[in-house]
TORDREN-700037 format. One record per atom (N, C-alpha, C): x, y, z. Coordinates in steps of 0.02 Angstrom, whole numbers, plus 50000, padded with zeros to 5 digits. Layout:
XYZ...
//
This chain:
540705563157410540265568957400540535574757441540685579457410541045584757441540415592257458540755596157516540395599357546540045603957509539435606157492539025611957454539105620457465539865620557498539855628957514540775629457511540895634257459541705637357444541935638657493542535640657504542865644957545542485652457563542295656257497542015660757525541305661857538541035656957554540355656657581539775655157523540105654557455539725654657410539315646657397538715646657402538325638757437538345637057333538415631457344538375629157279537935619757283537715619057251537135611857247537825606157262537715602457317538305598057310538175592257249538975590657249538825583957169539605581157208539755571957179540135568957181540665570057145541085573857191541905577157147542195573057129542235566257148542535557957108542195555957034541555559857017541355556956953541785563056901542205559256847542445562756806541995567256762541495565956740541085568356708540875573156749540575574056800540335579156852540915584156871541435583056856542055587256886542255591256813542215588956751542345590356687541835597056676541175593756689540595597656688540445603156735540945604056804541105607756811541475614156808542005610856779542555614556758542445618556696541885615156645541645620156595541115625256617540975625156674540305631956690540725634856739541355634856744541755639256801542125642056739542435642056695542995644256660542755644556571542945651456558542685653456489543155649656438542825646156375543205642056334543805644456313544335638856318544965640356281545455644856344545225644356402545515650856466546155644656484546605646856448547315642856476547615642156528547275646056558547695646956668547315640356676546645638056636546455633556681546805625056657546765625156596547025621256552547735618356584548255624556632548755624756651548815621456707548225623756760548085620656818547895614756830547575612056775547225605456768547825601656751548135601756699548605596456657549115598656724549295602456785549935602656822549585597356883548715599856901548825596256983548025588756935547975588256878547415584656882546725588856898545935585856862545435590656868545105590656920544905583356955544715584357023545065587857066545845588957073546225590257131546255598657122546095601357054546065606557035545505611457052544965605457072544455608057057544305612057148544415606557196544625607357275544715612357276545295612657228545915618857255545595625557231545035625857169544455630757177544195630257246543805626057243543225626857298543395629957368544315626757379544285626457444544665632657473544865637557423545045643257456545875641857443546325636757433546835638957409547285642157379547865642957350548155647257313548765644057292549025646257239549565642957218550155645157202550355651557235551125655957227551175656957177550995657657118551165660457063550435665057030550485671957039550035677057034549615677556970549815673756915549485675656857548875667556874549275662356890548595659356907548085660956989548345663057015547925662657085547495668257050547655674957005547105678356979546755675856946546835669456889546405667356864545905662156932546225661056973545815657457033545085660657042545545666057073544915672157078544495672157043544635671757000544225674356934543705667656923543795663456934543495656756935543075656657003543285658057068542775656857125542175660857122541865667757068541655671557062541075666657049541225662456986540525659556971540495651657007540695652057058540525643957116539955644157130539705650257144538955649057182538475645557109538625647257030538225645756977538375635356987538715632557022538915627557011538405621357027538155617156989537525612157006537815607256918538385603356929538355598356861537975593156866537715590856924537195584756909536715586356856536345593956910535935595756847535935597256778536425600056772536725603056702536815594556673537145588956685537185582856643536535580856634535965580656672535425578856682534795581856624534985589256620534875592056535534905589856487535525589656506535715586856432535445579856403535585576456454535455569056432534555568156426534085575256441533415573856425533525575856371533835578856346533875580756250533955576356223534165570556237534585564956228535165565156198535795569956240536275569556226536605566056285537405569256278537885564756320538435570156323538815568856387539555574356410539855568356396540475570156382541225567556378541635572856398542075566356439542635571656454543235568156445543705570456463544305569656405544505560656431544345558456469544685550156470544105546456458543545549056438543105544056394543395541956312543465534956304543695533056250543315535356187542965539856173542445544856131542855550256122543265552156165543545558656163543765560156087543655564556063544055565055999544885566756011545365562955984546045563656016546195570255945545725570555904546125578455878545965584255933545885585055997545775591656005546565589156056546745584356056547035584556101547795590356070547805590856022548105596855974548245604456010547475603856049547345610756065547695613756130548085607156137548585610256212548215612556259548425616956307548055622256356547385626756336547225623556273546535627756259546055620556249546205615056275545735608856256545095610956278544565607856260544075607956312544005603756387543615605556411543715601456490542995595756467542735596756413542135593156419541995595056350541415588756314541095591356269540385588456280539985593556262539135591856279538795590756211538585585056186538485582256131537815581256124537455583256057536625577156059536975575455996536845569155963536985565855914537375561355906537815558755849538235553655856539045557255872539305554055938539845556255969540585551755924540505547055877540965543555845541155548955779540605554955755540675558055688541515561955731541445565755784541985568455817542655565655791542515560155822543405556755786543465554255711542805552855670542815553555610543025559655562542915563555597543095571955567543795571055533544015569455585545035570955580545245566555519544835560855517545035558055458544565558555371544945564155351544725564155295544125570255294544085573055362543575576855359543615583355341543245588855328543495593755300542835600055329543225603255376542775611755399542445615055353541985618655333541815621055276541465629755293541765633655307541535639555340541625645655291541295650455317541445656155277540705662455287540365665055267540175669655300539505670955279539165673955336538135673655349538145677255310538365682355291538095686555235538215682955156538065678355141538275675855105538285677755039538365678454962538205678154915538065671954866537515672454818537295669154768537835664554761538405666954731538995665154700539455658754748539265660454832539565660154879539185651554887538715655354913538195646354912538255642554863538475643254789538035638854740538775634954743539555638654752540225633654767540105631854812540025633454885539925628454952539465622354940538885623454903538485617654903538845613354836538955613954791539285610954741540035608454798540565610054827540935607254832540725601854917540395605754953539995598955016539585592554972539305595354922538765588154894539515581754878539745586054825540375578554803540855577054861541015579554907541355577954990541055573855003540345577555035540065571255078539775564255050539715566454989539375560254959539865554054964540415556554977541185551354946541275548155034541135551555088541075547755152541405553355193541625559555176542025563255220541485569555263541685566955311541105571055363541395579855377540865583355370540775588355345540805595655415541135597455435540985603455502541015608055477540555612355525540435620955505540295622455572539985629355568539655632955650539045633155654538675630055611537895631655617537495638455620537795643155582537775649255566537415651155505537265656655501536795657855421537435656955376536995659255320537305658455267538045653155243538525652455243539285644855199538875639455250538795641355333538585636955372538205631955370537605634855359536855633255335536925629455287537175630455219537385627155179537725620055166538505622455189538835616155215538415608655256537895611855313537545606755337537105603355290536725607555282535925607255225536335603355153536695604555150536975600455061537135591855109537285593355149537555586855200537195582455178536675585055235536195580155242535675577455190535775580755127535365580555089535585577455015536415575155047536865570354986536885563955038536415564055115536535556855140537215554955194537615564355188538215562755229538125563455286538635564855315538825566755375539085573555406538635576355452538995583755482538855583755557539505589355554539715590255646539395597755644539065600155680538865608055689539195610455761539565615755775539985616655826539465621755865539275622655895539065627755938539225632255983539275638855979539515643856030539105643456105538465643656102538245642856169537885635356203537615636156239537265627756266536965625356206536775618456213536485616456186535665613756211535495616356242534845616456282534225621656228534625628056196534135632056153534645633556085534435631356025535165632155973534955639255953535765642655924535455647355896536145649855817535625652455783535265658155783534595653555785534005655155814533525650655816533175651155720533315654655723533035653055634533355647855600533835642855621534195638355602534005631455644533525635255679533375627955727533035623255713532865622055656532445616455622533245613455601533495615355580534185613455538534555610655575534765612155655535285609555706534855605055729534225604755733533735599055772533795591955727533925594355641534175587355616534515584355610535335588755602535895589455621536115584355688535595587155748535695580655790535445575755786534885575755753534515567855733535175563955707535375567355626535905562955575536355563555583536595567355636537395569255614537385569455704537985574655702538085579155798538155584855781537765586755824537925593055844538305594955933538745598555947539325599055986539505605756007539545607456081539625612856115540205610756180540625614856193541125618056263540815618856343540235623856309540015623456375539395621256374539105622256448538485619956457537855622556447537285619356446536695622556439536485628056487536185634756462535995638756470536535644956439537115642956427537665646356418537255652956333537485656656350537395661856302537935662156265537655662056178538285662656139538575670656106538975672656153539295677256153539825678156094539875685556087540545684256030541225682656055541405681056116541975680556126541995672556129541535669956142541455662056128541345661056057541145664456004541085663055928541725660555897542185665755934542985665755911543355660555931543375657356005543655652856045543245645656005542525645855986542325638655954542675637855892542785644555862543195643855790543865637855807544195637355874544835632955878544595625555873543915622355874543605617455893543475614755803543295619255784542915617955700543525617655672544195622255697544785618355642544955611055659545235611655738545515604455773545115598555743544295597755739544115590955728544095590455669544225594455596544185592155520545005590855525545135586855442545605585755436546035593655400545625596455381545725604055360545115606755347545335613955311544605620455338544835624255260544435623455223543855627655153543605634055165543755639955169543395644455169542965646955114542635648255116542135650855063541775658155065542025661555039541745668355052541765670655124542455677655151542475679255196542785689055190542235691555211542675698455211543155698955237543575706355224544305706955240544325705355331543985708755369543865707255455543375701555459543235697255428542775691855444543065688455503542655686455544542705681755606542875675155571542535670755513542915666255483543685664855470543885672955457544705669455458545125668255529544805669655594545005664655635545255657555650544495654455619544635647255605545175646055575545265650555512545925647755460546395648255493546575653155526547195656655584547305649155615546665648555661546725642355700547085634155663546655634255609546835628455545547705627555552548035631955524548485634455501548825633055581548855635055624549195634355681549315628655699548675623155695548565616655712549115612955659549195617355607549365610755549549065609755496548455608855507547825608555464547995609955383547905609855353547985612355267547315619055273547215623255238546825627055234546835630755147546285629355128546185632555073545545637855061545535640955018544985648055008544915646854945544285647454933543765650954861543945655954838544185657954794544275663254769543575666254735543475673754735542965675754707542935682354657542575685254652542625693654608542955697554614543445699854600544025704554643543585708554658542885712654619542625717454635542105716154703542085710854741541935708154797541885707154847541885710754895542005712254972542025707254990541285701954998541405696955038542065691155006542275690554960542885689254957543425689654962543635695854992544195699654991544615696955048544255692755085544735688955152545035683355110544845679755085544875674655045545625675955014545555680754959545905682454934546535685254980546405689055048547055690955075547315683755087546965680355128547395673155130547805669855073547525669155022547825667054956548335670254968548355678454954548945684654937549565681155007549425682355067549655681055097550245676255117549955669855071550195663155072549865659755146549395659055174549155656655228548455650455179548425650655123547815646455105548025644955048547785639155012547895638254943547245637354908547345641854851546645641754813546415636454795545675635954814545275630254790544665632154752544615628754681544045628854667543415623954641543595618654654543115613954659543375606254708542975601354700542815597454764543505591354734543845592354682544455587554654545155592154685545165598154697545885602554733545655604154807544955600854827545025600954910545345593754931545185588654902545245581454883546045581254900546565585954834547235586554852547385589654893546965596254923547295599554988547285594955042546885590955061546785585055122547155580755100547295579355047547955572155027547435565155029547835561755020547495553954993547215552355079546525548055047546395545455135546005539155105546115533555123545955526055102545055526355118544625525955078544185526355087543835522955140543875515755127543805512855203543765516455274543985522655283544295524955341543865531355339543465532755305543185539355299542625539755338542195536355344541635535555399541445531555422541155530255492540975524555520540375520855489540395514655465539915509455428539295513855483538665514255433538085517655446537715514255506537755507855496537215502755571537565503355622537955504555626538315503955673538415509555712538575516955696538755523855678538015527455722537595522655706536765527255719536015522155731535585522155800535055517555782534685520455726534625525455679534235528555641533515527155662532965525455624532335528755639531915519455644532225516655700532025508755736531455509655775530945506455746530405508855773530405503955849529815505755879529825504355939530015503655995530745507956006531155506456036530835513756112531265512056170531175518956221531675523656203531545527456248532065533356246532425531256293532315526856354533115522956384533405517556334532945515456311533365511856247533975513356214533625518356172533845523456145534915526056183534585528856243535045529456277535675525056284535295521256304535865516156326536255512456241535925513556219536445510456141536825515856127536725523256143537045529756125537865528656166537515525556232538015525456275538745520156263538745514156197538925508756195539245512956140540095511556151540495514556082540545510356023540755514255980540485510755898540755504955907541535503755926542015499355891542445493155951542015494856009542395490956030541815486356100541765483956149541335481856197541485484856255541095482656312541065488256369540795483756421540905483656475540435480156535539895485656555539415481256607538805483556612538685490956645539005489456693539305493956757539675502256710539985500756657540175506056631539615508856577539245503656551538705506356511538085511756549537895508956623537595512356653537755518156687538425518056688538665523856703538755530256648538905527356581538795530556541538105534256493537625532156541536875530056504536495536156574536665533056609536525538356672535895534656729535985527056707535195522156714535745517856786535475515556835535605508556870535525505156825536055501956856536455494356831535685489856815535285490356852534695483156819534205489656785534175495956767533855496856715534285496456645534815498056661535435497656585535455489456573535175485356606535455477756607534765476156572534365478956598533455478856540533345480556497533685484256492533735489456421534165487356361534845482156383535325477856325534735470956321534405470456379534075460456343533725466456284533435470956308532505470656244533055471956178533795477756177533975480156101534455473556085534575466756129534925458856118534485457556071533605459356128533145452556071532995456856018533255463055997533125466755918533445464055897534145463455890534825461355846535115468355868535125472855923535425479455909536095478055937536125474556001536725472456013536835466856056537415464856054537705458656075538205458156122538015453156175538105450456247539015446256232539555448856242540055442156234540555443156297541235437856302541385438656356541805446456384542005450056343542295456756356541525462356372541005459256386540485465456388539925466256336539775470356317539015472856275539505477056214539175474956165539365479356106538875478356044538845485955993538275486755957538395480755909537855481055883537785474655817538205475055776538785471355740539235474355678539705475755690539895480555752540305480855776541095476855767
//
């Protein structure tokens, strides 16, 4: 447990700089998403040792990072991750950080712009389901008639087929993309610009509240965080990295949507666009991409199919019992927890379940007999793992 006050006097809530998760969760409420000095600092000295070397007033001879240093000790005094994990997990979500075996290994793509953490409510396995077979589906709040009735026509035959579905949780292609989701039985990731403690635009918040029920919903930083436009742009790198490629659907010529594609396209990703009315503004991004050669035209859910290439069905989503407790009656909300905490596909000892759950070892050890004597999961010699599994 390390001391509660910086180098420059700035008092901050002390927390255990040895828990990875607490040091991750730090490192995302000190440093604005995608900020590569830090990305740089971390992957050169490690995140705990990085993190010191904030706190403790060091410096590191090379001027472009010791300014980003600076620039980081500014917000030490905002620093309290117990609490900030402690949020979250009353939402009933969960942090990961990058050596939890959850991690989605597509962001690992993202080089010096990875995240240091991701703050999750929902199912944390859709993440690494994305990459396979999954497909971004974005394009713009102002939407048109024309715009929605292809987004929802080409998300219904996607998701129905097992391929899990990401957007930004935004009005209009957004809204859509989710809402056709969930309502063909699939699967969606909703990315979020700010915490996940208040979603927004809040007129969508019936929509992200189910989103985390059936699907995940997924944010960078932490709760309370305000979603700013300069974080709108930086989540756009998150919504390409975890699909297997990115669909645009209706985007004006300066739309913030063609970021993502930018991003798509950088990663690798395949990226295709809707074509629409030439006489059409909100299409006219669309179309520069086409013109461009940066997208290939798509117009229904059989040439997104070929833009993503063959993917063995088997492999498209995680078997449903397994994937989600869905709606098991009687169960607690440490219950609850602690099965959230148990990864889809493989077993775990106790000691790591409770650590991952956020419970002592003999409440996480009470909590596997009662979901044993459901059938939820099963006791063998490598540890605890879900039913089916």
């Amino acid at each position: 447990m390390g001391s509660g006050r910086a180098w420059s006097g700035a008092a901050f809530v002390p927390f255990d700089r040895d828990d990875p998760v607490l040091v991750a969760a730090a490192w995302s409420r000190l440093v604005e998403p995608g900020d590569r000095a830090a990305g740089e600092v971390v992957a050169a000295l490690g995140a705990a040792p990085a993190l010191e070397l904030v706190l403790g007033g060091e410096h590191l001879g090379e001027p472009h990072l010791d300014a980003a240093v600076e620039r980081w000790r500014t917000r030490v005094g905002e620093l309290d991750p117990a609490r900030d994990v402690e949020l979250i997990r009353t939402l009933g979500g969960i942090v990961l950080h990058r050596g939890d075996p959850r991690w989605p290994a597509s962001l690992f793509d993202l080089g010096g712009a990875e995240p240091h953490c991701l703050w999750v409510r929902g199912d944390p396995s859709l993440l690494s389901a994305a990459r396979v077979g999954g497909v971004a589906v974005v394009g713009a709040r102002a939407s048109t008639s024309y715009g929605e009735h292809v987004a929802a026509d080409l998300v219904a035959a996607l998701a129905a087929e097992g391929r899990v579905v990401v957007s930004g949780g935004a009005f209009g292609i957004d809204a859509v993309a989710h809402r056709v989701t969930l309502a063909a039985g699939g699967s969606t990731v909703a990315v979020m610009a700010g915490g996940l403690d208040r979603f927004y635009p809040a007129a969508n918040g019936g929509l992200l509240r189910r989103v985390a029920r059936e699907g995940c919903v997924v944010a960078e930083v932490p709760p309370g965080c305000t979603p700013t436009r300069f974080r709108f742009l930086t989540r756009n790198r998150l919504i390409a990295a975890l699909a297997a490629g990115c669909v645009v659907v209706e985007a004006a010529w300066r739309s913030g949507t063609l970021s993502t594609a930018n991003h798509a396209a950088e990663l690798m990703r395949p990226v295709g666009a809707v074509p629409g009315p030439v006489t059409s503004a909100a299409s006219a991004g669309c179309h520069r991409l086409i013109r461009e050669g940066q997208a290939v035209c798509v117009g229904d859910a059989d040439e997104v199919r070929e833009l993503l290439g063959p993917v063995a069905a088997s492999a498209l989503v995680p078997e449903p019992d397994v994937g989600r407790l869905g709606d098991a009656p009687g169960l607690s909300e440490r219950e609850r927890r602690v099965w959230d905490a148990l990864p889809t596909r493989r077993a775990v000892r106790l000691d790591a379940v409770a650590r991952a759950a956020g419970f002592t070892v003999a409440e996480t050890r009470a909590a596997l007999g009662r979901l044993a004597a459901r059938q939820h999961v099963v006791e063998g010699r490598e540890g605890y793992r879900r039913s089916g599994s």
